[in-house]
MARKEPA-91158 format. One record per residue: residue in three letters; y, z negated, x of N, C-alpha, C in turn. Coordinates in steps of 0.02 Angstrom, whole numbers, plus 50000, padded with zeros to 5 digits. Atoms other than C-alpha are relative to their C-alpha. Example, Ala and Ser with C-alpha at 12.3 -4.5 7.8 and 13.67 -1.06 7.14 Angstrom:
REM MARKEPA-91158
ALA499415000050045497754961050615500605000050045/SER499415000349958499474964350684500554996349961/
END
This chain:
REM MARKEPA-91158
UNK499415000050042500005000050000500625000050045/UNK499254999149947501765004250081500334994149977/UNK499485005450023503044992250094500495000549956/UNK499145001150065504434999549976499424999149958/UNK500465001150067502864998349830499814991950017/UNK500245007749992502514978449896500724999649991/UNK499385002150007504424976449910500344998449931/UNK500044996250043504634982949752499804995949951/UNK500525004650029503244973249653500414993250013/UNK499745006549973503924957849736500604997149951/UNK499465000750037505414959749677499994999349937/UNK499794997450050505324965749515499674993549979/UNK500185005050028504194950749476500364992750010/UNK499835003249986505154938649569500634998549966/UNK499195000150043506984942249500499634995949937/UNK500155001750061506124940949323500094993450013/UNK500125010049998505574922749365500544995850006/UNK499145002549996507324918649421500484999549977/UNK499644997250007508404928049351500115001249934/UNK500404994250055507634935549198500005005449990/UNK500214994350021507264950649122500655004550004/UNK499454996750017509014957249115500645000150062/UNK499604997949956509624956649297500005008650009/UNK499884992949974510214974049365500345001050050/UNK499844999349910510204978449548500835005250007/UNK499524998149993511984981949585500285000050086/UNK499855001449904512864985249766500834995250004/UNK499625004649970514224974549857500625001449934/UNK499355001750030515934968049767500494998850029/UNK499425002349946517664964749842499914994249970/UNK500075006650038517754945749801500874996150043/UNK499315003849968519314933649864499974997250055/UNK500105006949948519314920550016500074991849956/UNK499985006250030519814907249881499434999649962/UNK500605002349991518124908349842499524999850048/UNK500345001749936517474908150011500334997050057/UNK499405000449946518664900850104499794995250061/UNK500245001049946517464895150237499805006550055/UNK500084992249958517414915550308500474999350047/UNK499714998549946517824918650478499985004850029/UNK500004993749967518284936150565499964995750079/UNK499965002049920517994935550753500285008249995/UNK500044993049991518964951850809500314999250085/UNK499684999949944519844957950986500715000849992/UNK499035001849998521704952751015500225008850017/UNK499894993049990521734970451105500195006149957/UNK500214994750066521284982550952500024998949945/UNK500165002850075521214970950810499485000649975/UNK500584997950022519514977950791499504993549982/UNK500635006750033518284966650683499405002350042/UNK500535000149951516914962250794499284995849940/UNK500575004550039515764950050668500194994349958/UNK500005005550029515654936350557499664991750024/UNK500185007149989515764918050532500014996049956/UNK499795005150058515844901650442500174993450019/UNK499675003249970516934888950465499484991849986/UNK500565006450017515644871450490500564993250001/UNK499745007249984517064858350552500755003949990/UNK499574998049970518684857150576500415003950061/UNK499754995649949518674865050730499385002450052/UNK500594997149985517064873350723499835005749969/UNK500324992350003516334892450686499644999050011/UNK500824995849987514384896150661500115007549978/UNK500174994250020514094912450710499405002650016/UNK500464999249975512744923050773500055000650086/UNK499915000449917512404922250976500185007650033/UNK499584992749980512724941850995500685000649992/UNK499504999050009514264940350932500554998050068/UNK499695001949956514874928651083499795000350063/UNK500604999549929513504935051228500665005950041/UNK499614995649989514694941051340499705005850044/UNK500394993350014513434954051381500145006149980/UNK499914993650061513934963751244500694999049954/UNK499455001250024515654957751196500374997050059/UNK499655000049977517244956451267500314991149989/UNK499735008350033517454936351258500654995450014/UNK499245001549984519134934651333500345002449969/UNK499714994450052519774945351196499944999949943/UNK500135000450070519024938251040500614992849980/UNK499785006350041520094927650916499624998849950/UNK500235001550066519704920250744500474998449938/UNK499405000350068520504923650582499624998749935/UNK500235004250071520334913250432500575003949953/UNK499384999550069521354912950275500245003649958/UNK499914992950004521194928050221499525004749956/UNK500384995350039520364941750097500035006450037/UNK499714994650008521154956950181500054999950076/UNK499725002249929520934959750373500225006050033/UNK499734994349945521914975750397500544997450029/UNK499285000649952523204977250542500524998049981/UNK499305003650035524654977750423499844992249991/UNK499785004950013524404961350384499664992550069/UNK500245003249970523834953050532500414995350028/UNK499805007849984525224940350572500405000549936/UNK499625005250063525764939750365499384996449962/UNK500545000450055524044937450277499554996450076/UNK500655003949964522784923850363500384996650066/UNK499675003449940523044913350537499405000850051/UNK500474998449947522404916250713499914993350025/UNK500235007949967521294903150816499775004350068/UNK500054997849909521174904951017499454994549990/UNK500455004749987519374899851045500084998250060/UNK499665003749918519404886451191499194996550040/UNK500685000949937517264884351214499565002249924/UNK500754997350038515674893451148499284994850034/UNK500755002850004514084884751124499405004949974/UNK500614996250005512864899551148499324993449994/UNK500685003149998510984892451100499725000850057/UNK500124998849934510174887851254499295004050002/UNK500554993350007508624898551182500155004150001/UNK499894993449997509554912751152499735004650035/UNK500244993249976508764928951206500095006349973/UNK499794995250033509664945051163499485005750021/UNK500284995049974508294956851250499565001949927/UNK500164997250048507724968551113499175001750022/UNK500634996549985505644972351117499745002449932/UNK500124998250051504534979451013499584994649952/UNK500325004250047503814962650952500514993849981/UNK499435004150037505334952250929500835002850026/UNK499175000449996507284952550919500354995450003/UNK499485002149996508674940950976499714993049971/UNK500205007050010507784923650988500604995950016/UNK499335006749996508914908550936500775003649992/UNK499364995549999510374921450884500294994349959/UNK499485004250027511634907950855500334995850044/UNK499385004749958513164899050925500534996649973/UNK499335005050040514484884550869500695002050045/UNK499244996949982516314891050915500344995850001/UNK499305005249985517574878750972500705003549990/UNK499354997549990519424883050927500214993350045/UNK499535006949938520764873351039500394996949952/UNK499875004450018521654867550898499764998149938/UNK500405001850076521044862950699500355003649956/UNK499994995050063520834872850548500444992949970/UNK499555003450066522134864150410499715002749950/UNK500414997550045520964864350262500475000149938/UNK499734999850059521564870650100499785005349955/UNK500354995450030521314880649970499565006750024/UNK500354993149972520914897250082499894997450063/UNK500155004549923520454886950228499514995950003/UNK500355005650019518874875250211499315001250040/UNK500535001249963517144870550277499415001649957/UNK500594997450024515494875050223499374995450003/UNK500235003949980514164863950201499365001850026/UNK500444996849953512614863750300499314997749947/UNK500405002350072510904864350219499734993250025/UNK500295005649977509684848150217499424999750008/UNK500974995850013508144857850184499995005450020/UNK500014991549960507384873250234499905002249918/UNK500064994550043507414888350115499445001749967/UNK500585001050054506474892349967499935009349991/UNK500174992150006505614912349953499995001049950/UNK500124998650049505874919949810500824998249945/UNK499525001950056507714914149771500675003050015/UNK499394995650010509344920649759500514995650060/UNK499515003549923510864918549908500485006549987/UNK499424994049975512524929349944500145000450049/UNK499604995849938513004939850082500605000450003/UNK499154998449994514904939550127500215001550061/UNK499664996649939515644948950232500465005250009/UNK499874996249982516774962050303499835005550015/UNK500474994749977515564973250353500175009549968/UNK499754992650045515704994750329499554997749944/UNK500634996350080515074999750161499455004750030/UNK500344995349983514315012550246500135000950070/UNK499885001249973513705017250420500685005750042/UNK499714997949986514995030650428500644998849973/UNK499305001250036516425021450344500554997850071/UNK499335001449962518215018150405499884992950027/UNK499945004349965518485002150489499914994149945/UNK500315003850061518024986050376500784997449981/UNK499215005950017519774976650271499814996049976/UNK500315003350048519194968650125499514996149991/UNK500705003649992517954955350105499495000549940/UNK500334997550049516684958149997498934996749997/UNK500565004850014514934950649937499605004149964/UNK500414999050039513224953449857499494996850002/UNK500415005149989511764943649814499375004150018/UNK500684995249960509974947049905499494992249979/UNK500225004350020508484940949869499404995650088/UNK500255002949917507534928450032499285001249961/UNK500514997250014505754937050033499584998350074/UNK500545001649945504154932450127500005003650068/UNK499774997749916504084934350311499495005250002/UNK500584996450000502364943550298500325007249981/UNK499894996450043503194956150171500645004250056/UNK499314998049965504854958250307499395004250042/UNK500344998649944503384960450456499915006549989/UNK500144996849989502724973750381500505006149966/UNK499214996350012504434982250352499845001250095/UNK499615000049938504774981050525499475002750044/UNK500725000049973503014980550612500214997250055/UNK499875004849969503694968550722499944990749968/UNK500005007950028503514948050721500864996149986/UNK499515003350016504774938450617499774993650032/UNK500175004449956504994922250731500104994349974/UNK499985003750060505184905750672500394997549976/UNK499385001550023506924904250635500345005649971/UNK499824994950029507184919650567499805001049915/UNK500124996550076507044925650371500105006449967/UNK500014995350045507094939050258500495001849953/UNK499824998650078508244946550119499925007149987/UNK499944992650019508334962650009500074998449950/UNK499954994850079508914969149858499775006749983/UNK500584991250035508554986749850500455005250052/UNK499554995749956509235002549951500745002649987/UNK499564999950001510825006449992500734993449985/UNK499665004050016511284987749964499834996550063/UNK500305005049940511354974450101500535001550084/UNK499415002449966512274969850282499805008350038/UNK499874994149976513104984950391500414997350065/UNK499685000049952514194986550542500674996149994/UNK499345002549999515394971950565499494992349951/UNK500335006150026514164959650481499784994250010/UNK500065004449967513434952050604500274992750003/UNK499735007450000513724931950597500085000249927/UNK499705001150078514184933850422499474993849956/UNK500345004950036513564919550303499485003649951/UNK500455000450059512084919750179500134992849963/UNK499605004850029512694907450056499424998049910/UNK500365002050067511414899149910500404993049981/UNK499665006350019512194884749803500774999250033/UNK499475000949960513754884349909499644993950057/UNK500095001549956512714879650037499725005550060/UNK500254995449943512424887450222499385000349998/UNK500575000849982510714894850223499865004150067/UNK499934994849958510844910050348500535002750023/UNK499664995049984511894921650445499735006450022/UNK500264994849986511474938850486500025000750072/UNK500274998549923510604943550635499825007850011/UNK500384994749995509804959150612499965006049948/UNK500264996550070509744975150488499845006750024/UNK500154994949990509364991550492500395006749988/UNK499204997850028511115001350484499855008349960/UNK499635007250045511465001150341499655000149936/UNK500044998350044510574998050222499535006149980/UNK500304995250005509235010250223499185000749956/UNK500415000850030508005001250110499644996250043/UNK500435003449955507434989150238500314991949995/UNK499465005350002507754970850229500314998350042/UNK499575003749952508864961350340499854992850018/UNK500255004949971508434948350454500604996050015/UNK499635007049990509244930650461499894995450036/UNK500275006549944509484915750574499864993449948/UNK500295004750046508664902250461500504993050025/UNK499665004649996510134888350471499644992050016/UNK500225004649993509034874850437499564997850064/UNK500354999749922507984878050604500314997350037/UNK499534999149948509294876650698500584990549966/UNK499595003050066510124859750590500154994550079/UNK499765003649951510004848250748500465001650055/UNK499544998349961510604858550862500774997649996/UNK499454995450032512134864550761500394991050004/UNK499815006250004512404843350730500344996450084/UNK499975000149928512204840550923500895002050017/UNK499324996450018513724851950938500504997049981/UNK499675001050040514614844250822500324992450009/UNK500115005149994514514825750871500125000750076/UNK500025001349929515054829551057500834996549994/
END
């Protein structure tokens, strides 16, 4: 049996159970920051160019994913962080939202960005120090962390910046959709690679789900942190998207937090 006909099945029985009979698979929405107003852009001071997503954990803390700040593969003398905000074009980049000069990254000391053909980007996650504190308020606030691990089979939102598409213009707008967190077995054999053990699953259906600029971005159940995006298949091509499982990672992220 192929995986879009298990995917598929999965789904269609799973929503029901959840959801009921009368959901209908829809793609992304623009949505506000005053309902997320724990979203964080990481972009370059240079270009303004959006580099990835975040979510604001403390006062003067960012979880994102560990690619985002591996300076490997990013320019890390060059990234800021902009809160406050729905709208992250240029025009409005010193009227709409506020910048933060990060002042120390807490890459995971597992991290491993080397790509193979049996896993991807072990421990993709890092806590972001700004130098001075978020002022919480309505479009400004914290996110809470989960206390449990994640349940298969249930509903979460994606928010992010990310293209719509992988040949779209540059990302502005923030924008959301819900996915559903699906068995690791069911991802594996999507991928034909091993999901590891901090990693998870989502999908909705094709042409829906995370794209270029996503990266770090929150997965959000209850208005609580369950995931951020690690991994997809650009964009959207009917494949699910792989997550850093928050709760795995819950001491760490505390560790961090408590220095």
């Amino acid at each position: 049996m192929s995986f879009r006909i298990v995917i598929c099945l999965y789904l269609a029985l799973t929503v029901e159970a959840v959801t009921g009979k009368n959901i209908r698979l829809v793609g992304g929405t623009e949505t506000s920051i005053r309902h997320h107003s724990y979203m964080a852009a990481f972009k370059y001071i240079s270009s303004d160019e959006h580099i990835c997503g975040g979510a604001i954990i403390s006062a003067q803390h960012v979880l994102t994913a560990g690619q985002c700040v591996d300076e490997d593969l990013v320019n890390i003398n060059d990234l800021i962080i902009r809160v406050g905000t729905s709208n992250i074009t240029e025009s409005n980049l010193y009227v709409d939202g506020i910048l933060f000069e990060i002042e120390q990254i807490f890459l995971h000391p597992d991290y491993i960005s080397q790509l193979t053909t049996t896993s991807k980007y072990q421990s993709d996650i890092a806590v972001v120090k700004i130098r001075t504190s978020f002022e919480f308020s309505y479009l400004i606030n914290r996110i809470e962390l989960p206390t449990s691990d994640l349940n298969y089979g249930s509903i979460a939102y994606i928010i992010g910046w990310g293209k719509r598409s992988i040949d779209d213009f540059s990302p502005n707008k923030l924008r959301k959709t819900w996915m559903m967190i699906i068995n690791n077995d069911v991802c594996e054999s999507a991928y034909h690679m091993r999901i590891l053990y901090d990693q998870f699953c989502a999908f909705q259906t094709q042409r829906v789900g995370a794209c270029i600029g996503d990266v770090g971005s929150p997965l959000v159940a209850n208005h609580i942190l369950i995931g951020i995006v690690s991994l997809f298949d650009p964009c959207a091509l009917g494949f699910p998207d792989i997550y850093v499982n928050i709760y795995s990672h819950i001491e760490y992220i505390f560790a961090i937090l408590n220095l």
